[in-house]
LOGUKE-18081 format. One line per 3 residues: their letters; for each residue x, z, y of C-alpha. Coordinates in nm, 2 decimals, always signed. Layout:
A	X Z Y  ...
***
This chain:
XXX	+0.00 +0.00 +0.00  +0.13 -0.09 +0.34  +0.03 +0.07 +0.66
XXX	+0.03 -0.08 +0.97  +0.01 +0.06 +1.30  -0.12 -0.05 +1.67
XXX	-0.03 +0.12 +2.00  -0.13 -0.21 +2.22  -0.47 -0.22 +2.36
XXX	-0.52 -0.58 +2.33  -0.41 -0.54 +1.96  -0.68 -0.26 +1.91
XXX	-0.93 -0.53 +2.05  -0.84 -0.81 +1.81  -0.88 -0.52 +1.51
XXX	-1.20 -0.39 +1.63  -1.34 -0.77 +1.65  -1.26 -0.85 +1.30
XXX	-1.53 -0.83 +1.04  -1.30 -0.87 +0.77  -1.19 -0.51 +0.83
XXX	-1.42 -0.23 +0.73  -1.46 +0.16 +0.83  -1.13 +0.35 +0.66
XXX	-1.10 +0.69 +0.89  -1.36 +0.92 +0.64  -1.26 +0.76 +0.30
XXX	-1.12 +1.16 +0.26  -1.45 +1.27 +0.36  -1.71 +1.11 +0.18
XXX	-1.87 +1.42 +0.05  -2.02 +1.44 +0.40  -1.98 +1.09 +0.52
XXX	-2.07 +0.87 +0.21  -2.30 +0.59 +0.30  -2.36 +0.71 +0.64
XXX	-2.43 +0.47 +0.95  -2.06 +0.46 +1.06  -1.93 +0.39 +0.72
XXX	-2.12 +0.09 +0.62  -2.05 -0.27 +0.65  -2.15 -0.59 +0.68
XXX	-2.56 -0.62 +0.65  -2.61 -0.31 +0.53  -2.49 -0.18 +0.85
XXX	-2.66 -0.41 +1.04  -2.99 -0.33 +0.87  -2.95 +0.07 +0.93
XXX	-2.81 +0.00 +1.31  -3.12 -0.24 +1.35  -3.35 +0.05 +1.29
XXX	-3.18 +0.36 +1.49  -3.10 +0.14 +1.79  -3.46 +0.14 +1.85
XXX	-3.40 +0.55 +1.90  -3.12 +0.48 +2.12  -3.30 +0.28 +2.42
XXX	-3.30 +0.34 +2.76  -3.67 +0.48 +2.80  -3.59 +0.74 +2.49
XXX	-3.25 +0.84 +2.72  -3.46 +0.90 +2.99  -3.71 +1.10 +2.87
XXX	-3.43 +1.33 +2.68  -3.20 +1.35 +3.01  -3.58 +1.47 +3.24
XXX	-3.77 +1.62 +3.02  -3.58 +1.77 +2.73  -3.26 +1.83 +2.77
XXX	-3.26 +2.01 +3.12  -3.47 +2.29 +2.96  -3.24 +2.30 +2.64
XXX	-2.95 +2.36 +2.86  -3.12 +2.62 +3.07  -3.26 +2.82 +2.79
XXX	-2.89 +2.85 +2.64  -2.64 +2.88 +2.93  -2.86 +3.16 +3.07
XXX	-2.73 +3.42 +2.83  -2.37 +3.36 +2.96  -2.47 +3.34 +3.28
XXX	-2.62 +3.69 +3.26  -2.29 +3.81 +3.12  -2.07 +3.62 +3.34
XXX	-1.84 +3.43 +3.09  -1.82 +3.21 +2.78  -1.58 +3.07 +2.53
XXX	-1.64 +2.68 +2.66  -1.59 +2.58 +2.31  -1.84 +2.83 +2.17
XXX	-2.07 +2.74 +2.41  -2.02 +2.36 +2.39  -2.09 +2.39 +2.04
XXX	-2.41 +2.55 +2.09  -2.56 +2.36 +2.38  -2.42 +2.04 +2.24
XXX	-2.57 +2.14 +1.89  -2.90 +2.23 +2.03  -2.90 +1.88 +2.21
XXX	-2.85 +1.67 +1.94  -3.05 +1.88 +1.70  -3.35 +1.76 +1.92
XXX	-3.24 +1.40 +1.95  -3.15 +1.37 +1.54  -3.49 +1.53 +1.45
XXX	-3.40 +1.88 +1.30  -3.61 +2.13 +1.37  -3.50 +2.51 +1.57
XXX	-3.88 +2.61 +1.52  -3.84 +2.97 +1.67  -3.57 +2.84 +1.93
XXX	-3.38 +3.15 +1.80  -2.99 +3.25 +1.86  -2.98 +3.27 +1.51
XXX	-3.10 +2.93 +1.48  -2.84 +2.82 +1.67  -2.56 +3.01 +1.48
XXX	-2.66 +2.89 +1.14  -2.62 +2.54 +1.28  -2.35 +2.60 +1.42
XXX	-2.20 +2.74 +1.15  -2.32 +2.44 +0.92  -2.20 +2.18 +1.21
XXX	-1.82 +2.34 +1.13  -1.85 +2.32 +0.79  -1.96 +1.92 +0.80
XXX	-1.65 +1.85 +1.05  -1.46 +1.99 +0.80  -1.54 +1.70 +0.59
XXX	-1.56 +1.47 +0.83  -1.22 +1.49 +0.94  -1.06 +1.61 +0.61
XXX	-0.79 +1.39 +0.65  -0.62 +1.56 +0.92  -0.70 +1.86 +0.78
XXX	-0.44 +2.15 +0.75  -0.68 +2.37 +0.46  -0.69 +2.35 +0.12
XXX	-0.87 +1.99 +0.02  -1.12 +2.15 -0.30  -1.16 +2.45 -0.09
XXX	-1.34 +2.24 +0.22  -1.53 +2.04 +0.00  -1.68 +2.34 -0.24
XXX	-1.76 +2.51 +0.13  -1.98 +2.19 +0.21  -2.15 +2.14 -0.10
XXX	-2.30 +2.49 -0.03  -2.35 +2.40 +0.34  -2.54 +2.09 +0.24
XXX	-2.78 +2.28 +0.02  -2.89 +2.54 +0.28  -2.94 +2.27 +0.52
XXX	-3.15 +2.09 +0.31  -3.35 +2.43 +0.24  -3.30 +2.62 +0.57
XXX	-3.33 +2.33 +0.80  -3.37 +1.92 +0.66  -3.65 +2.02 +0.41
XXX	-3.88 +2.17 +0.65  -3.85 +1.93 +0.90  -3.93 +1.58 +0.68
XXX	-4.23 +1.82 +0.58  -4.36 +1.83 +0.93  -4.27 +1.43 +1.04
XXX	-4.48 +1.29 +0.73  -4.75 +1.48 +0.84  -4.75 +1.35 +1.19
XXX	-4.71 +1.03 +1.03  -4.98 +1.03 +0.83  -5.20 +1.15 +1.15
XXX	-5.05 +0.97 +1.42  -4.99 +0.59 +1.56  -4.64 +0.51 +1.59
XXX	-4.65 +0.55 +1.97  -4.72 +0.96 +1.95  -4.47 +1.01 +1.69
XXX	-4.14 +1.19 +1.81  -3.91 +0.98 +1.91  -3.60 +1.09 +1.70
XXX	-3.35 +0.93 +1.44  -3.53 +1.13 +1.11  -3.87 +1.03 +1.25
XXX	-3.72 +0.65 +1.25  -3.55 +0.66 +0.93  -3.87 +0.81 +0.76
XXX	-4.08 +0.49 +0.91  -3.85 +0.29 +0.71  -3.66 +0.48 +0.41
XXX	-3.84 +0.26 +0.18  -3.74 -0.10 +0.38  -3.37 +0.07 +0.43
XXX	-3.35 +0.18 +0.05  -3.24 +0.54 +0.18  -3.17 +0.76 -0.14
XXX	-3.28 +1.13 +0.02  -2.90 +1.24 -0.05  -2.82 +0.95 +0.18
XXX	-3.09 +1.03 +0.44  -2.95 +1.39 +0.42  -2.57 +1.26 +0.52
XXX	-2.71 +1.06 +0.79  -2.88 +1.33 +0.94  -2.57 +1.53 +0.92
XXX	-2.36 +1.21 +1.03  -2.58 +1.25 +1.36  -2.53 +1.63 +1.43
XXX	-2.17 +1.60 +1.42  -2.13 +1.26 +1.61  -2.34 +1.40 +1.87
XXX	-2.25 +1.76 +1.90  -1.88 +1.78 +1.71  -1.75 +1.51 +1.92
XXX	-1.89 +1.60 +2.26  -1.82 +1.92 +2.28  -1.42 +1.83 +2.29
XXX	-1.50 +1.60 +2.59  -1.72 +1.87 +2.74  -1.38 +2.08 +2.73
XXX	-1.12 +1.84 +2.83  -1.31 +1.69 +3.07  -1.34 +2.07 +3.26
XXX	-1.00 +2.13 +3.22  -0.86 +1.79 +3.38  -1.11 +1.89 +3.69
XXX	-0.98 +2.21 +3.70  -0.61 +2.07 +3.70  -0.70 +1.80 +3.92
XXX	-0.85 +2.02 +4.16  -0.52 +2.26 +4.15  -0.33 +1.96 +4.25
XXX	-0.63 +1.78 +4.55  -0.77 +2.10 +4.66  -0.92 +1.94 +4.94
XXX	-1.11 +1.72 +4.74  -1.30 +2.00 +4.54  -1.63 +2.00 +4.74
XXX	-1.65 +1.65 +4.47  -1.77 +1.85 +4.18  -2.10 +1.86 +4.36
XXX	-2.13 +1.50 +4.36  -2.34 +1.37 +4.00  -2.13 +1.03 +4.00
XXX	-1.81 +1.14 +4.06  -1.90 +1.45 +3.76  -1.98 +1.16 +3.55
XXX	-1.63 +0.96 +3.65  -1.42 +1.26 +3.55  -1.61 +1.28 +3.18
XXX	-1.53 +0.86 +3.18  -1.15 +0.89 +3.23  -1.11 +1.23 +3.06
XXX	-1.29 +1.06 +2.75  -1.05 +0.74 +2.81  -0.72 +0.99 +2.80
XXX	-0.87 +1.21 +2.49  -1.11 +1.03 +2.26  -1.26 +1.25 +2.02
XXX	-1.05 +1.10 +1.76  -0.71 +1.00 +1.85  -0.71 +0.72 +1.59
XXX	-0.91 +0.45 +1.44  -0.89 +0.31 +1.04  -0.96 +0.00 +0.92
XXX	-0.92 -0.15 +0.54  -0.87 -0.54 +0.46  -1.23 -0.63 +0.25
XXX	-0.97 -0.96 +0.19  -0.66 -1.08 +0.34  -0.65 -1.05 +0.71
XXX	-0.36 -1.18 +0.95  -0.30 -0.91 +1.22  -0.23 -0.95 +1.54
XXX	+0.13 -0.86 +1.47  +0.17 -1.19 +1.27  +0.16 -0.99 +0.97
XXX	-0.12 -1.01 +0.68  -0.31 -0.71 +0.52  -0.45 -0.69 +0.16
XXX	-0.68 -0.50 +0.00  -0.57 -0.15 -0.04  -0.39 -0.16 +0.30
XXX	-0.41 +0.06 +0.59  -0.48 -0.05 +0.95  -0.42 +0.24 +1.20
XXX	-0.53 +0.18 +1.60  -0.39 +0.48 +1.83  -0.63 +0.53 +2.00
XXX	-0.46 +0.81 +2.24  -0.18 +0.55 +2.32  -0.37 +0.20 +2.34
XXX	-0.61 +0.41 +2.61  -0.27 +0.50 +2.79  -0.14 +0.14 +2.82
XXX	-0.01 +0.07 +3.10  -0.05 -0.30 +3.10  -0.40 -0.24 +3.10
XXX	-0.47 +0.07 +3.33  -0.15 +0.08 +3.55  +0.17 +0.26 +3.58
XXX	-0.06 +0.59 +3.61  -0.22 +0.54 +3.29  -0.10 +0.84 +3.15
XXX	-0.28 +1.07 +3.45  -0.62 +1.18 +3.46  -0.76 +1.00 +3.78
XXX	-1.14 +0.99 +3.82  -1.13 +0.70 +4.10  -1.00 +0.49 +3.83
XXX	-1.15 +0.13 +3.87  -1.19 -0.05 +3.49  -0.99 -0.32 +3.43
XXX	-1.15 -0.65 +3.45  -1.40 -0.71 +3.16  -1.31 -0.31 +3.02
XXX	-1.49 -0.01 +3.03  -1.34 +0.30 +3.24  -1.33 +0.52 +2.92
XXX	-1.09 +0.24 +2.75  -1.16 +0.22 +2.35  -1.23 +0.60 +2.31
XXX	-1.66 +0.48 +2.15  -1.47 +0.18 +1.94  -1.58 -0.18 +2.02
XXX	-1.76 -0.44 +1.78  -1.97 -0.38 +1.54  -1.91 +0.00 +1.48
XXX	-1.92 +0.07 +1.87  -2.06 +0.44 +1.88  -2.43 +0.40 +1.91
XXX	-2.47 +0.65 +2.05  -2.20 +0.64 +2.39  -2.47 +0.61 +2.61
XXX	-2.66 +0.95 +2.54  -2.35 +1.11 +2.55  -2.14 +0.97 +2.85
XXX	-2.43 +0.76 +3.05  -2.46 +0.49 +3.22  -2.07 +0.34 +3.40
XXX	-2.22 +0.35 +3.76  -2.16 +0.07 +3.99  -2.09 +0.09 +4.40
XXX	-2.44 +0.05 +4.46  -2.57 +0.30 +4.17  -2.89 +0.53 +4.28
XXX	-2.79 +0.88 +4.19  -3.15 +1.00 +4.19  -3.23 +0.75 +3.88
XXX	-2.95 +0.72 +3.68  -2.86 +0.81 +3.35  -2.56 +1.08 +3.40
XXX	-2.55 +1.13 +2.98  -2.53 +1.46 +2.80  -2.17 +1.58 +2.86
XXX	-2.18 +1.52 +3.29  -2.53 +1.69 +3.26  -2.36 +2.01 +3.08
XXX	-2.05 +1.95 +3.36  -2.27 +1.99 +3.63  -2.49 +2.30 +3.54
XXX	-2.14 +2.49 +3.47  -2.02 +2.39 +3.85  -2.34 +2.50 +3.98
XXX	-2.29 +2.82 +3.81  -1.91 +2.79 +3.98  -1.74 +2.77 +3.64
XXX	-1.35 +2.86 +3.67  -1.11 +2.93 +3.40  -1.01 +3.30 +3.31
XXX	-0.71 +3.39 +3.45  -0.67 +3.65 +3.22  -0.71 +3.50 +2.91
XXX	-0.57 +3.18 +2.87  -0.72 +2.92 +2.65  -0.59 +2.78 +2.28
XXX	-0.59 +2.45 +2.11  -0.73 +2.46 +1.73  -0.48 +2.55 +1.48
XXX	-0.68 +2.40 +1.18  -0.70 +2.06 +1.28  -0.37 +1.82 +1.39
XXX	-0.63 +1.68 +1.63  -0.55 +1.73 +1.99  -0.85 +1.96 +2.02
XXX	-0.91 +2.31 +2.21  -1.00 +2.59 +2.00  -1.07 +2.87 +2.24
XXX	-1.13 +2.77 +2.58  -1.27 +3.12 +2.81  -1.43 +3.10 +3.17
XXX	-1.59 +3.28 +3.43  -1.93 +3.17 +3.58  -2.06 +3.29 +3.97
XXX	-1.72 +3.35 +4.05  -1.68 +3.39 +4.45  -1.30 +3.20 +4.43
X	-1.48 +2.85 +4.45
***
């Protein structure tokens, strides 16, 4: 087996674009990830994407980002608020998870705490899996862990919640129906062929692409702003400003994506941009963290998080950080908006979930403890905070 690795963005382009080269990065994980969305290929996938895009419209965005979310995001920041601090990554992980929980179609019915922390505590054990191959734990270990998490999802939280949506079903027209992935996937599990193990994973698949991954952009994006603040302190009266909010998550997700690397496997003999030629069995490696750096691309700054950052011609500001092609990440608009233009309305746009978080944390005048510096996660070899505390209502702003 040869491996072959890209550091060029134009190179990570050509690979992306290729339909000859298939999903490798959660070949480790498949006890969580088997079958899911992101993993399939060719019309499979585009039977499965065909039916969840309808979830993923601009309408369904905007009623999350009026009507839901704002109240989910109240109802679990105003514990911390009370207290006056949080772990950012502890509280990402539970406004994030609360979120998507609403937006994938599992059901909190008592809106509890402990809810939350089950979840939670689930959500951890499925990224386990997930990203097993940059794992530092024991490999049998993490999968006997989700086995057991899988079934007490099913019981606890999966179970209950099909129960409820065929119900509806069976009552309702398909415009009064929630508008959710489960509630989509229901509609057509007998068109899509979707095994109940399978509709399970995807399920799964949704919490963690929704919560797990945003929740690291939610923190690096706050700790670039504070940095960048340090360094332009008369440019801090910005974080009041939606757009420019929304600008900082763009380039902090273009300099960290929540994976710092993308796989791909030959399904035959591919010629890569390198002049060299893949075969079955090989590995094709983007870096990510590097190709978003390039400075042929974004300028001799490229390495600097700098929210005025205009997008290269034809490019998004966030560079390759939601993938491109087929397996772009479906969902990159719930989570990171709309890329606003010069003559964007703020009062109609769609900011996405992470800039929505952003802002109700600088309302709340969000500032890192000084006495109690934050840590990056020792279990993972991804670039990833694991303890992140802050102080909210502070009078220092």
């Amino acid at each position: 087996m040869k491996e072959f690795n890209f550091t060029k963005y134009d190179e990570a382009i050509k690979i992306y674009r290729d339909n000859n080269l298939m999903q490798a990065l959660y070949d480790e994980g498949e006890i969580i990830m088997d079958q899911v969305l992101v993993c399939l290929h060719g019309e499979e996938h585009k039977k499965r994407r065909k039916v969840e895009n309808k979830i993923f419209s601009r309408e369904t965005f905007r009623l999350y980002e009026t009507e839901i979310y704002p109240k989910t995001i109240r109802e679990t920041i105003k514990p911390f608020i009370d207290s006056g601090k949080m772990d950012l990554v502890d509280f990402g992980f539970r406004v994030l998870l609360n979120l998507t929980a609403d937006f994938s179609g599992v059901d909190r019915p008592l809106k509890s705490q402990e809810e939350t922390e089950t979840l939670i505590r689930l959500l951890k054990t499925f990224a386990s899996g997930a990203t097993l191959a940059h794992s530092t734990r024991d490999r049998e270990e993490v999968k006997s862990e989700i086995k057991l998490a899988l079934k007490e999802f099913e019981e606890r939280f999966l179970g209950p919640s099909i129960e409820r949506r065929k119900k509806i079903i069976k009552k309702s027209d398909e415009d009064n129906l929630p508008k959710d992935i489960l509630t989509a996937l229901l509609l057509n599990q007998d068109k899509l062929e979707l095994p109940h193990d399978v509709l399970m994973r995807e399920i799964a698949f949704y919490l963690l692409a929704g919560a797990q991954t945003s929740i690291h952009s939610l923190v690096h994006t706050f700790h670039e702003i504070m940095i960048w603040i340090e360094k332009n302190p008369n440019q801090k009266t910005r974080i009041s400003d939606p757009i420019f909010i929304q600008k900082c998550v763009h380039e902090s997700t273009r300099l960290h994506p929540s994976s710092p690397v993308a796989w791909r496997k030959p399904v035959c003999p591919v010629n890569l941009p390198n002049n060299e030629q893949a075969v079955e069995g090989d590995k094709v490696i983007i870096d990510l963290y590097n190709c978003n750096r390039d400075e042929e691309v974004f300028g001799d700054d490229a390495k600097e998080f700098n929210p005025d950052r205009k997008a290269p011609s034809g490019q998004n500001v966030y560079g390759l950080s939601f993938g491109l092609g087929m397996h772009s990440c479906i969902g990159k608009n719930l989570a990171a908006g709309v890329i606003p233009k010069e003559d964007t309305n703020p009062d109609n746009h769609h900011y996405g979930t992470v800039a929505l978080i952003m802002r109700k944390l600088f309302e709340n005048n969000a500032l890192p403890d000084p006495n109690d510096p934050p840590r990056m996660d020792e279990k993972t070899k991804r670039p990833n905070w694991g303890y992140y505390p802050i102080i909210l209502n502070s009078d220092k702003v």
